[in-house]
N, C-alpha and C positions, 0 to 999 in steps of 0.2 A: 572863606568857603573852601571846604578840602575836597578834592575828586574822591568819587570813589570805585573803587579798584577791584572789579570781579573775574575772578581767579577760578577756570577754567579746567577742570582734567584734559588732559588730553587722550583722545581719542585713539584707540588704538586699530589702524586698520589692516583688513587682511590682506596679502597680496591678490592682485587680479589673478593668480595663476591657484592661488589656493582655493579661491570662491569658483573659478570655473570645475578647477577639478572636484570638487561639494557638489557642485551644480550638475557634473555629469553623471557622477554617482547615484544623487539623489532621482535624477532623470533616468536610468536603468534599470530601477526600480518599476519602472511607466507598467513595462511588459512580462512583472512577473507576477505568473499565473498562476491556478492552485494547479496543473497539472507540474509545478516542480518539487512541490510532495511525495512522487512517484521516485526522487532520487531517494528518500527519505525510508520509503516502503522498501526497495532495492536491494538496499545497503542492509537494513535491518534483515530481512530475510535469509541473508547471508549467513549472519550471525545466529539468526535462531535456529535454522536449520541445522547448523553445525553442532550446534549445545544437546542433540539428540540422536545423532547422525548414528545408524548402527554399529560405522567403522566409527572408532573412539583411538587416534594417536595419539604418543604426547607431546605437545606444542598449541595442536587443532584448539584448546578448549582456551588457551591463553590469547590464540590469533582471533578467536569470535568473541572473545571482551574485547580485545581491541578496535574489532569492528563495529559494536554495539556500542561502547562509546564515541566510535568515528558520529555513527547514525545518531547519534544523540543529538552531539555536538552541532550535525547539519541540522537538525529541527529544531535545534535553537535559536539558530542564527534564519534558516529561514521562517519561523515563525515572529521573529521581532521584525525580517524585513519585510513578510507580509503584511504586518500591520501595519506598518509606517507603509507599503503601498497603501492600502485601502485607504490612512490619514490622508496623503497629500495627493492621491490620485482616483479620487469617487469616483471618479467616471470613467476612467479606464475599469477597474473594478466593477460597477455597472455596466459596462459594455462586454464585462469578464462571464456576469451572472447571469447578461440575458442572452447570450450567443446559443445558438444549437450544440455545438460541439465544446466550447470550453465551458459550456457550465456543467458538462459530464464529467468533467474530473474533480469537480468538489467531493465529491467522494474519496480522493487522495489523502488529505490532512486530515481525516480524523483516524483511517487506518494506518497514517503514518504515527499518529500518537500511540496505536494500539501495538503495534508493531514495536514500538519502540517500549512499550509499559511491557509486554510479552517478557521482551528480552533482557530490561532492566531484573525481572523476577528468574529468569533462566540461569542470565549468566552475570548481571549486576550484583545480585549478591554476595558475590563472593570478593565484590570487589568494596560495597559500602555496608556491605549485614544484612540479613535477610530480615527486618524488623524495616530500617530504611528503604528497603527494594519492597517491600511490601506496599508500605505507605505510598511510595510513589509510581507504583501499577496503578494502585484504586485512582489517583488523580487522572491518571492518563488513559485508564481506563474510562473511567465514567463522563469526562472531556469528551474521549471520542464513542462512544455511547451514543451520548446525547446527541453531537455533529453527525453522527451516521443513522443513526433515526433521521434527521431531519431531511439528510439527502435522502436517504431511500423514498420520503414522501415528495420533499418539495421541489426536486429536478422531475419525478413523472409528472407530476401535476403540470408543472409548469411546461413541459411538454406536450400535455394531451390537452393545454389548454391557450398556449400563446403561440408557441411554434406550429410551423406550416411543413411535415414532412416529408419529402421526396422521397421516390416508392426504392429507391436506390441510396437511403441514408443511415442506414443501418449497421452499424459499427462493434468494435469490439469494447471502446467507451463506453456505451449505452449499458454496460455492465457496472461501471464504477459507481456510480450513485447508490446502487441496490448489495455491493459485495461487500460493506463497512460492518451491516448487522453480525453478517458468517465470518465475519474475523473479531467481533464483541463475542458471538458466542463459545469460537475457539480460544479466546486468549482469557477469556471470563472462565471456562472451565479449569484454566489453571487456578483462579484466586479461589470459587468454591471452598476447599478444606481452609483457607483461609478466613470464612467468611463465616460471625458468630452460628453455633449450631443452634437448630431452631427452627424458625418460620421465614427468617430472614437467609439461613442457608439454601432453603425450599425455595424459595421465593427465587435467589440468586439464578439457582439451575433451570429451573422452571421460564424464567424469564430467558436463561439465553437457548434453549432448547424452541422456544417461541419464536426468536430472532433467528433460529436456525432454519425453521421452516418459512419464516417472512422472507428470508435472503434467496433461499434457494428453489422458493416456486419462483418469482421476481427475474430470478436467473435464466432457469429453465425456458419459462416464459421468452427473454429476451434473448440466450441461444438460439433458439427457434428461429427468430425473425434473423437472425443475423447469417444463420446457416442456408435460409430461403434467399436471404440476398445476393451471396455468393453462387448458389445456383440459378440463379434468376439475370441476373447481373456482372455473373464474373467476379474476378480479384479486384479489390481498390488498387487506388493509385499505391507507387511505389514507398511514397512517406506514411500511408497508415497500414504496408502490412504490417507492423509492427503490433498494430493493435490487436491483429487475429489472435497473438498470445493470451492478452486477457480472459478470451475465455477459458483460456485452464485455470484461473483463480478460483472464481466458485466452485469450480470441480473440486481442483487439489485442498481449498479452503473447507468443503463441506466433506470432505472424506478426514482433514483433520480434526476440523470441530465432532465428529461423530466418535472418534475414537477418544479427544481427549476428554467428550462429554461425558462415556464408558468408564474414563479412569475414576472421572470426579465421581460419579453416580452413588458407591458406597456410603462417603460421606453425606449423604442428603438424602438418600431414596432409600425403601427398603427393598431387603435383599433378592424380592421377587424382580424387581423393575428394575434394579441393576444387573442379575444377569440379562436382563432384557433388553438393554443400552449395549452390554458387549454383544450380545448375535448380533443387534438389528446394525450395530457399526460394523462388522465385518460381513453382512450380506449387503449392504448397504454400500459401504466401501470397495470393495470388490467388483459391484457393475459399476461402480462411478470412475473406478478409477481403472475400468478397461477403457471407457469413453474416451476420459483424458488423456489415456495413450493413443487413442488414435486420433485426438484432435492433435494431440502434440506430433504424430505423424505428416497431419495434411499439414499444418501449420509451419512445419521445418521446413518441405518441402516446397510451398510457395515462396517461403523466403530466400531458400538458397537459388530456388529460380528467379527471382527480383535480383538477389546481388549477383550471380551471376549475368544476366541483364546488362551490370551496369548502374541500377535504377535505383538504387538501395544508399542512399546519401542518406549520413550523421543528421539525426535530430532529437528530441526530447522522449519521440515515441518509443524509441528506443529502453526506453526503462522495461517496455511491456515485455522486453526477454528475458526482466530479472522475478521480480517479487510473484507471477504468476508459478513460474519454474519451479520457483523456491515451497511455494504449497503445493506441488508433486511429491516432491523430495518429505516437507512433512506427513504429507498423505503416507504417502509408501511408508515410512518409520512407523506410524501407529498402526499400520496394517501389520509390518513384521511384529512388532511387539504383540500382537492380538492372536495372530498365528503361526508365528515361531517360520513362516514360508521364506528362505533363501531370495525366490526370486523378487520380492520386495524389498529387502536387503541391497540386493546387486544393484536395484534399478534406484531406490535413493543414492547408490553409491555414485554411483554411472550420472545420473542425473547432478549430482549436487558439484561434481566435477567439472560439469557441462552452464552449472549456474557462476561458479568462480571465474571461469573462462569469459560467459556472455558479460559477469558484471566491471570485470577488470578492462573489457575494451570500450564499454559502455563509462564507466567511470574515469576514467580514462579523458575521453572525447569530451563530457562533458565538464572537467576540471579546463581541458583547454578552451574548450568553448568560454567560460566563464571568466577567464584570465584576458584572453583577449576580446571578448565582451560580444561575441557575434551571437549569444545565445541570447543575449538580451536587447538584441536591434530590432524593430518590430518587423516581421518579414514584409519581402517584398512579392510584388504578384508577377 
């Protein structure tokens, strides 16, 4: 009788030093949210602004490819680790989507797709061919299209119908969900001449001109409540002045989408209702974008009083002094292209100097935050 003799692979195992550090990684993961999309929006902004900027040096056009693929690079890396959150952490995710205040920034990841499609078409072509930058605007586009339709519907809804509001909750957040449309329709009026001529170019313009008007009552609308807050209520706390910036997005977003709608208009519209896209963008542009100089007036103002304070401690919200700023500085650009006026010129200049500054301290902070991991520890109360 012969034994017999089973022959075993061996096992290979990891050290315990290697599965913990997996394990903490993967666990870091727990706490992140869609509002870090907003680094995503930030960074891009950067780069688009510059690819139009009135002053034109030479280097400027090579450092905004290089920051449009920085911004790339981060929305790649955070969108695989978004997912693998949502995999292995439902319910942190669930507890992401029904929150009052964090399920306001779902609205981040699809303008950070857009934002980044914008700028692949701006200033990526030059660097893959404008046939390739084409192709992948439309994905990134119509991606965040779609995710920003959905916020614009499914965070009001779900607000006017699950959440309990306090007469004192009304934020500069309460903007994100509804501001996705007004940056499809600005960054869609670039692909327009792109876009087969015909019923489907029609249709293109037509549709973001629609999304131009859904974003920007929506907006209005919720400036309103937020501008009543603040006189009814005083400043927030010192961690969401930050937020007061946002409301210059829709401003500065719907003064750009109206002019770059004005560029597209020829190819698509006839010639009566294109010049009629350029008045109604520069009467149009023009009050909107006194407004947002003087929100961006009170809004400085509050802030340099919080960090003078004291009270103005490093966080996330902190993105709100970049991608909002950044749609000034476009605003103002397609206003000087429209009327040739200096002082739009100055003030993108001025301003966009003022955006490199907020986003290098801002990026900055949040690099080290991320290194040594405090930005991803769930806070403490």
């Amino acid at each position: 009788m012969t034994a017999t003799v089973t022959f075993r692979p061996a096992v290979r195992r990891r050290p315990v030093g290697v599965i913990d550090r997996r394990q903490r990684r993967l666990g870091s993961l727990r706490q992140l949210g869609p509002n870090w999309f907003a680094a995503v929006m930030g960074t891009g902004i950067v780069a688009n602004a510059a690819a139009t900027l009135p002053l034109q040096f030479p280097g400027l056009r090579d450092a905004a490819t290089v920051v449009w693929a920085l911004a790339a690079m981060v929305l790649v890396v955070l969108s695989a680790a978004w997912i693998t959150h949502w995999v292995r952490f439902p319910d942190t995710a669930r507890d992401h989507r029904n929150h009052p205040v964090m399920s306001q920034f779902f609205g981040a990841p699809p303008m950070a797709l857009l934002t980044v499609g914008g700028g692949t078409l701006l200033l990526g072509s030059d660097v893959i061919g404008m046939s390739a930058a084409v192709a992948i605007d439309w994905v990134l586009w119509t991606v965040g299209t779609v995710l920003g339709l959905l916020t614009a519907f499914a965070i009001p809804y779900r607000m006017f119908t699950r959440h309990r509001v306090a007469a004192d909750a009304a934020f500069g957040g309460w903007l994100m969900p509804v501001v996705p449309p007004m940056v499809s329709a600005a960054m869609g009026a670039l692909l327009v001449p792109h876009t087969p001529a015909g019923q489907l170019r029609l249709t293109m313009i037509l549709c973001c001109v629609a999304m131009f008007g859904l974003s920007l009552f929506a907006a209005l609308v919720t400036i309103t409540m937020i501008w009543s807050r603040l006189a009814h209520h005083g400043t927030p706390q010192a961690s969401m002045v930050p937020t007061l910036w946002i409301v210059l997005g829709p401003l500065g977003q719907s003064v750009t989408a109206a002019g770059l709608l004005a560029n597209a208009a020829p190819f698509a519209l006839p010639d009566l209702y294109a010049k009629g896209f350029v008045v109604f963008s520069v009467i149009f542009g023009i009050a909107t974008w006194g407004f947002a100089m003087l929100w961006l007036a009170l809004a400085l103002a509050i802030t340099v009083k919080t960090f003078r304070a004291g009270e103005l401690t490093f966080n996330l919200t902190w993105w709100g002094f970049t991608f909002p700023l950044g749609t000034c500085i476009t605003g103002s650009t397609v206003l000087y292209t429209h009327t040739g006026a200096n002082l739009f010129a100055a003030t993108a200049i001025g301003l966009y100097v003022l955006l490199v500054a907020a986003w290098s301290a801002v990026a900055i902070r949040t690099a080290r935050g991320v290194l040594s991991g405090s930005l991803l520890r769930p806070a403490t109360s």
